[in-house]
C-alpha positions in Angstrom: 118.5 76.3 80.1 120.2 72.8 80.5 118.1 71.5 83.6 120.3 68.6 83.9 123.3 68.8 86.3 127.2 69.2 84.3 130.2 67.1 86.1 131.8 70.2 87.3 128.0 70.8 89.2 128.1 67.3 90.7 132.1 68.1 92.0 130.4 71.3 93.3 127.7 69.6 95.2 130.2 66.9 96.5 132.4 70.2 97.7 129.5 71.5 99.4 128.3 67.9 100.9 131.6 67.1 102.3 132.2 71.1 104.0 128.9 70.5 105.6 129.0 67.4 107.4 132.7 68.4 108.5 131.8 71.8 109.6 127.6 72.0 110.4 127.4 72.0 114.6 125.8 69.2 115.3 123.4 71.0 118.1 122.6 72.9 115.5 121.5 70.3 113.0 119.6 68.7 115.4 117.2 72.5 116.3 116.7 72.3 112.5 115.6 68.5 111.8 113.7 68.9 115.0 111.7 71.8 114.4 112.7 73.1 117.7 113.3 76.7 118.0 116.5 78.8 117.5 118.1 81.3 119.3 119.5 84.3 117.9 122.9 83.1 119.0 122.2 80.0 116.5 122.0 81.7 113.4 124.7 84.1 113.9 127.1 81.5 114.9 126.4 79.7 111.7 126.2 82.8 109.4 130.2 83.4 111.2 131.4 79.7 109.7 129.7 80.4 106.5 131.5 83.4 106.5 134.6 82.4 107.6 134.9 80.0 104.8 133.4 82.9 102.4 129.9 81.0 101.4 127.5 83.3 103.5 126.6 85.8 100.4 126.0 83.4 97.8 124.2 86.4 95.7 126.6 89.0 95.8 129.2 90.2 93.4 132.6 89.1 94.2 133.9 92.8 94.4 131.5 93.1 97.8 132.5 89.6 99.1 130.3 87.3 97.6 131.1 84.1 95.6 130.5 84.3 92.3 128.7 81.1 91.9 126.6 80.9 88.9 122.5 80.6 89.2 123.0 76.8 89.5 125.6 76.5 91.8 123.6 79.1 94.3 120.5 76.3 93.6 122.8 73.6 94.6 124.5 75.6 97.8 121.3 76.0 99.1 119.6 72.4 98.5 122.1 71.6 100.2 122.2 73.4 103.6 118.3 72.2 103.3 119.0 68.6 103.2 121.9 69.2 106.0 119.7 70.7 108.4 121.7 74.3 108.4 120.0 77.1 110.2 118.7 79.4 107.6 120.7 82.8 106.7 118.7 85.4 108.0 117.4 87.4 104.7 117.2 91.0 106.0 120.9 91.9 106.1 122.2 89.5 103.6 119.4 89.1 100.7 117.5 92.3 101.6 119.0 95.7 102.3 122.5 94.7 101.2 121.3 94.3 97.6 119.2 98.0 97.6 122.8 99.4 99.2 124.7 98.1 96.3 122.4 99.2 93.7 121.5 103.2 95.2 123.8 103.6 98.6 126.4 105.9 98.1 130.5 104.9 98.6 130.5 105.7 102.0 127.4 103.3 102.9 129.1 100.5 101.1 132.3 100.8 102.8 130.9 100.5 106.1 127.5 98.3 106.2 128.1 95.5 103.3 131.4 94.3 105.2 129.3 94.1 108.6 126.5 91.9 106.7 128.9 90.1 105.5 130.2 89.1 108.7 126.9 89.4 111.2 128.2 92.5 113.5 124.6 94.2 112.8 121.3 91.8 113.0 119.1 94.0 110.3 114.8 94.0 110.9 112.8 95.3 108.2 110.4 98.6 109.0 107.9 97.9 106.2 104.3 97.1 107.3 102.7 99.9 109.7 98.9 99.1 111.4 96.7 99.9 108.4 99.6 99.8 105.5 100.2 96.3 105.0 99.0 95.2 101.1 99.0 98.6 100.4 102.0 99.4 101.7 102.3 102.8 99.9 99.8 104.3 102.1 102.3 104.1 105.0 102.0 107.5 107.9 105.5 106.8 109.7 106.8 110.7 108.7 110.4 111.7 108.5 111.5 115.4 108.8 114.1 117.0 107.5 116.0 119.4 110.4 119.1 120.5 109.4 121.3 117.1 108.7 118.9 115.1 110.5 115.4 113.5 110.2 113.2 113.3 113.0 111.3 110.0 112.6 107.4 109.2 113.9 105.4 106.3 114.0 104.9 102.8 114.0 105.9 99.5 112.4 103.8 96.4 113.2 104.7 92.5 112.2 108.4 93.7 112.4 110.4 90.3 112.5 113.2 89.5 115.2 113.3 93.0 115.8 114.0 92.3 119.8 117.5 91.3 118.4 118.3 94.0 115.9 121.0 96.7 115.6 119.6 98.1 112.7 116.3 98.8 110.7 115.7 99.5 107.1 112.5 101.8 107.3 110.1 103.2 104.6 109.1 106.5 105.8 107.5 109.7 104.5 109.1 113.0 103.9 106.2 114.5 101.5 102.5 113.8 101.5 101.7 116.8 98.9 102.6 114.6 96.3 101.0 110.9 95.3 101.4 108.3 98.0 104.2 106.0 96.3 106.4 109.3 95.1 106.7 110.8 98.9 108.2 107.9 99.9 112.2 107.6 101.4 114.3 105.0 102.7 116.5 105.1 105.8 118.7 103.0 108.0 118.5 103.7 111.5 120.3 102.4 114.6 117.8 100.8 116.7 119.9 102.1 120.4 118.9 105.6 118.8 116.5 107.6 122.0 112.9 107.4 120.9 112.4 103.7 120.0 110.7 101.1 121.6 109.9 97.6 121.0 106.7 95.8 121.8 106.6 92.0 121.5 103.5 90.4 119.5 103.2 87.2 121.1 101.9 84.4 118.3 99.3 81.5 118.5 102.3 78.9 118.9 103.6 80.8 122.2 106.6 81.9 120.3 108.0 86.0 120.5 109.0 86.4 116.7 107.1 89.6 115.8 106.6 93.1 117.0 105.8 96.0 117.2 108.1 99.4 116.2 107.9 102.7 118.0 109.4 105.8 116.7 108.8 109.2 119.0 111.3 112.0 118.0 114.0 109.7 116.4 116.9 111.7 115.2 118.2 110.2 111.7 121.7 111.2 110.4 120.8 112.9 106.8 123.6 110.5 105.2 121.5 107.4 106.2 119.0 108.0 103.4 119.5 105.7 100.6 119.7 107.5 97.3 117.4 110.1 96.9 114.9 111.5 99.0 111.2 110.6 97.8 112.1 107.9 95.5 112.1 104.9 98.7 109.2 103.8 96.9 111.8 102.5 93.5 114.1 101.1 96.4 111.1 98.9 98.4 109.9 97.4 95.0 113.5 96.5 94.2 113.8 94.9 97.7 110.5 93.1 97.9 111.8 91.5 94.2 114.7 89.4 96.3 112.5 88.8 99.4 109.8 87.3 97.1 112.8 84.9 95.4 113.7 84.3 98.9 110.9 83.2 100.3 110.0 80.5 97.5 112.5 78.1 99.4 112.5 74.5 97.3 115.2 73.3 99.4 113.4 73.8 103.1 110.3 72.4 100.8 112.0 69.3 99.4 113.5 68.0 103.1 110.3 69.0 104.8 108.4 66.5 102.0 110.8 63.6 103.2 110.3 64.4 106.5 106.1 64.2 105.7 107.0 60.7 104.0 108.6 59.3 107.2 106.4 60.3 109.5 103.3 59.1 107.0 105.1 56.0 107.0 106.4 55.3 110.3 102.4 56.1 111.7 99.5 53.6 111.0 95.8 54.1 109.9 94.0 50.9 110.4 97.7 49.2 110.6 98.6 49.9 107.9 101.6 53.0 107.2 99.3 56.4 106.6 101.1 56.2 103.3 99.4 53.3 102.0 96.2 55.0 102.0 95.5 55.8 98.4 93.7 59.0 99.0 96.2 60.8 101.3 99.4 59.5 99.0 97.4 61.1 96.4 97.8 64.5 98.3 101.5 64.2 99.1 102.3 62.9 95.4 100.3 66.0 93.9 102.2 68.2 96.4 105.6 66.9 95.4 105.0 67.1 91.6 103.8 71.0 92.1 107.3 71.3 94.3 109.0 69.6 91.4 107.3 72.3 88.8 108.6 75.5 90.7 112.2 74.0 91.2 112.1 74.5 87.2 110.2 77.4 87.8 112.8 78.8 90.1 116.0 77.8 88.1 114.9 79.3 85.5 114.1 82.6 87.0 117.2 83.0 88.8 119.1 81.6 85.5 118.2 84.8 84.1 121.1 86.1 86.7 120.3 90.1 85.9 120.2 90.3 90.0 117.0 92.6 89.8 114.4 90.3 90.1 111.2 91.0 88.3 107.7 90.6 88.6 108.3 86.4 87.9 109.3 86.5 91.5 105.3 87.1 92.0 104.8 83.2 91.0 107.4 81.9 93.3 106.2 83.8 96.0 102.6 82.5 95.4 103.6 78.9 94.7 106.4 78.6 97.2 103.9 79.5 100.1 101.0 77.7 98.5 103.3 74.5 99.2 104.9 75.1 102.4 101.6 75.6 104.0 100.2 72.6 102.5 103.0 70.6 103.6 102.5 71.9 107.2 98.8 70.9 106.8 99.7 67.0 105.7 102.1 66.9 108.8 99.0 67.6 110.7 96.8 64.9 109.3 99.5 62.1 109.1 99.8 62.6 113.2 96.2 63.5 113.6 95.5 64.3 117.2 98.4 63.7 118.2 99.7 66.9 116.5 97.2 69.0 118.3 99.1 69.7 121.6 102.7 71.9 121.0 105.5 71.3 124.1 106.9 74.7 123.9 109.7 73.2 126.7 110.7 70.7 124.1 110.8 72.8 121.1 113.2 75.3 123.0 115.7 72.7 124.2 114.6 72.9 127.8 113.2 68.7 127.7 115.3 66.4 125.5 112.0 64.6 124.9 108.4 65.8 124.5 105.9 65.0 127.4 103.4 63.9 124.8 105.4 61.0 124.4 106.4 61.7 120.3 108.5 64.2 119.4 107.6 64.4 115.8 104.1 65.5 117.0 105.4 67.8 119.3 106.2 71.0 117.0 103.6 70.3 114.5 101.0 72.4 115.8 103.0 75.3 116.3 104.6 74.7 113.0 101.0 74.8 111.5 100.3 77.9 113.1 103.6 79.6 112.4 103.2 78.7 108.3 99.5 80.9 107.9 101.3 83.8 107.9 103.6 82.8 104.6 100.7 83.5 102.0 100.9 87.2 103.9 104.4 88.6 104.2 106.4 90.0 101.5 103.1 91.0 99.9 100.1 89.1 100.5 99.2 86.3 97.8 96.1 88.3 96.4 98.6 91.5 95.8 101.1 89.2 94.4 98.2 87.7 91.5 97.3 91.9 91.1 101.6 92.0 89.8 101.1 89.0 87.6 98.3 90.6 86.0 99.2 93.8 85.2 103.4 93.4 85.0 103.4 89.8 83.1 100.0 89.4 81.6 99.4 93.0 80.7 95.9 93.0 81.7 
């Protein structure tokens, strides 16, 4: 793999540079470089431009809508929307369930849901984790029943993201326990207005409402909203999990949020001099930046491989990728010391146009540190991710 850029990838970039500071809200911009918090009305009205121009589904085959950009040119796209200040795509419609629908939905379910991804009518939430099925996520209880053409759903989902906002859920459920726990296993869409569900908010150390809990009492499931075959959900999840795990590695967020740490390390004294200049702590941020340098490589040459099932490599990015946005949270911390400590959840939502502690940089970071812990978690906590490594790449 040629890791240096061609001219027609520099022309590229340029494209994408020049569409973004013509066509990136600046309101928007400013949520993003702010660390302030974003409405649901944010994303979808940027997803709506990006899809407007035809940019939103970087990933997917053109036949389905998407752009047919090469590895690099996806690498580039989204660098670039990171150095901007873009509101991210959210990944449960778009990078999620749309690739499991293309790869085991039937005609019918391609026909109607990829074209409303593609153009945000339905906000998707994932209905993975359950209390007591989180790492091992095979042991999940929510049960589906088969009545005529229907299932009747029960349980619960836990840690479900956004889900206040969402038309639709992908779900894991179980439609046989007298077989092993990963072969009993099916996967359904459901409409979250369906009677029977309710949503619980999980309200977060940092104040914020971006998790909860799912519901399911008696919820009927049109038969012809299973994906693929019933029992084999468990195929489908691991599929899914491979993008969310590529997903989540994020070098671009990574690589502004490092410059970011590098002004505000420099701009903010220790002893009068710029935090920077101490040798110990630039030794910190320079290690952190040559580990995010090592999985950009890391990453290009994954998704180089362009075979759109990610395999068990997506492990490392996973494991890296969060490894550095949480240390990067934690060097934000110490460059502003106590300053950080305090979060002005009026500020970060728009309400003040400056914070009340009187910095505005400092004003997030707390919550931002908060927020980050979970990373090493979702999409399969770190320890289950080494358990892949070991077995799928090292053989052990």
């Amino acid at each position: 793999m040629d890791l240096n850029y061609s001219a027609e990838d520099l022309a590229f970039r340029d494209e994408v540079r020049a569409y973004l500071d013509a066509n990136l809200p600046a309101d928007l911009q400013h949520k993003v470089l702010n660390h302030k918090r974003m409405t649901k009305d944010d994303f979808v009205r940027w997803h709506k431009i990006l899809a407007e121009k035809g940019w939103v589904a970087t990933g997917w085959p053109e036949q389905y809508g998407g752009t047919g950009w090469s590895a690099t040119q996806r690498h580039i796209f989204e660098e670039e929307c990171a150095r901007a200040g873009t509101p991210r795509i959210m990944p449960f419609g778009v990078m999620m369930v749309a690739p499991v629908i293309m790869a085991f939905g039937n005609q019918a379910q391609k026909d109607y849901y990829l074209p409303r991804i593609l153009n945000c009518d339905d906000w998707w939430c994932q209905g993975y984790s359950e209390p007591g099925s989180g790492s091992d996520l095979a042991s999940l209880k929510t049960r589906a029943e088969r009545v005529g053409d229907e299932y009747i759903v029960n349980g619960q989902k836990t840690w479900t993201t956004l889900a206040q906002h969402a038309d639709m859920i992908f779900c894991l459920v179980r439609t046989d326990t007298t077989v092993r726990k990963q072969e009993g296993i099916s996967f359904l869409l459901i409409d979250m207005k369906t009677p029977g569900i309710t949503v619980r908010p999980i309200i977060m150390l940092d104040e914020d409402h971006e998790v909860n809990e799912v519901f399911f009492d008696n919820v009927k499931v049109p038969v012809q909203n299973l994906i693929g075959e019933e029992n084999k959900g468990w195929t489908y999840a691991k599929y899914l999990l491979g993008h969310e795990r590529t997903n989540i590695a994020a070098v671009g967020y990574a690589k502004r949020e490092l410059e970011f740490l590098k002004r505000v390390a420099t701009e903010h004294k220790k002893n009068g001099k710029p935090l920077l200049d101490d040798p110990v702590y630039a030794s910190k941020v320079a290690s952190l930046e040559i580990e995010l340098m090592a999985l950009e490589i890391t990453v290009l040459r994954v998704i180089s491989q362009d075979s759109g099932r990610p395999g068990p490599e997506a492990s490392l990015l996973k494991i890296k990728g969060t490894e550095i946005q949480q240390r990067l949270t934690e060097l934000m911390v110490d460059a502003l010391g106590p300053y950080s400590l305090p979060f002005d959840v009026a500020f970060m939502e728009g309400e003040t146009e400056h914070s009340v502690m009187g910095d505005d940089d400092a004003a997030p970071l707390a919550s931002y540190y908060f927020n980050y812990r979970k990373t090493s978690i979702y999409g399969g906590s770190n320890e289950i991710q080494k358990n892949i490594i070991t077995q799928m790449i090292l053989g052990l």
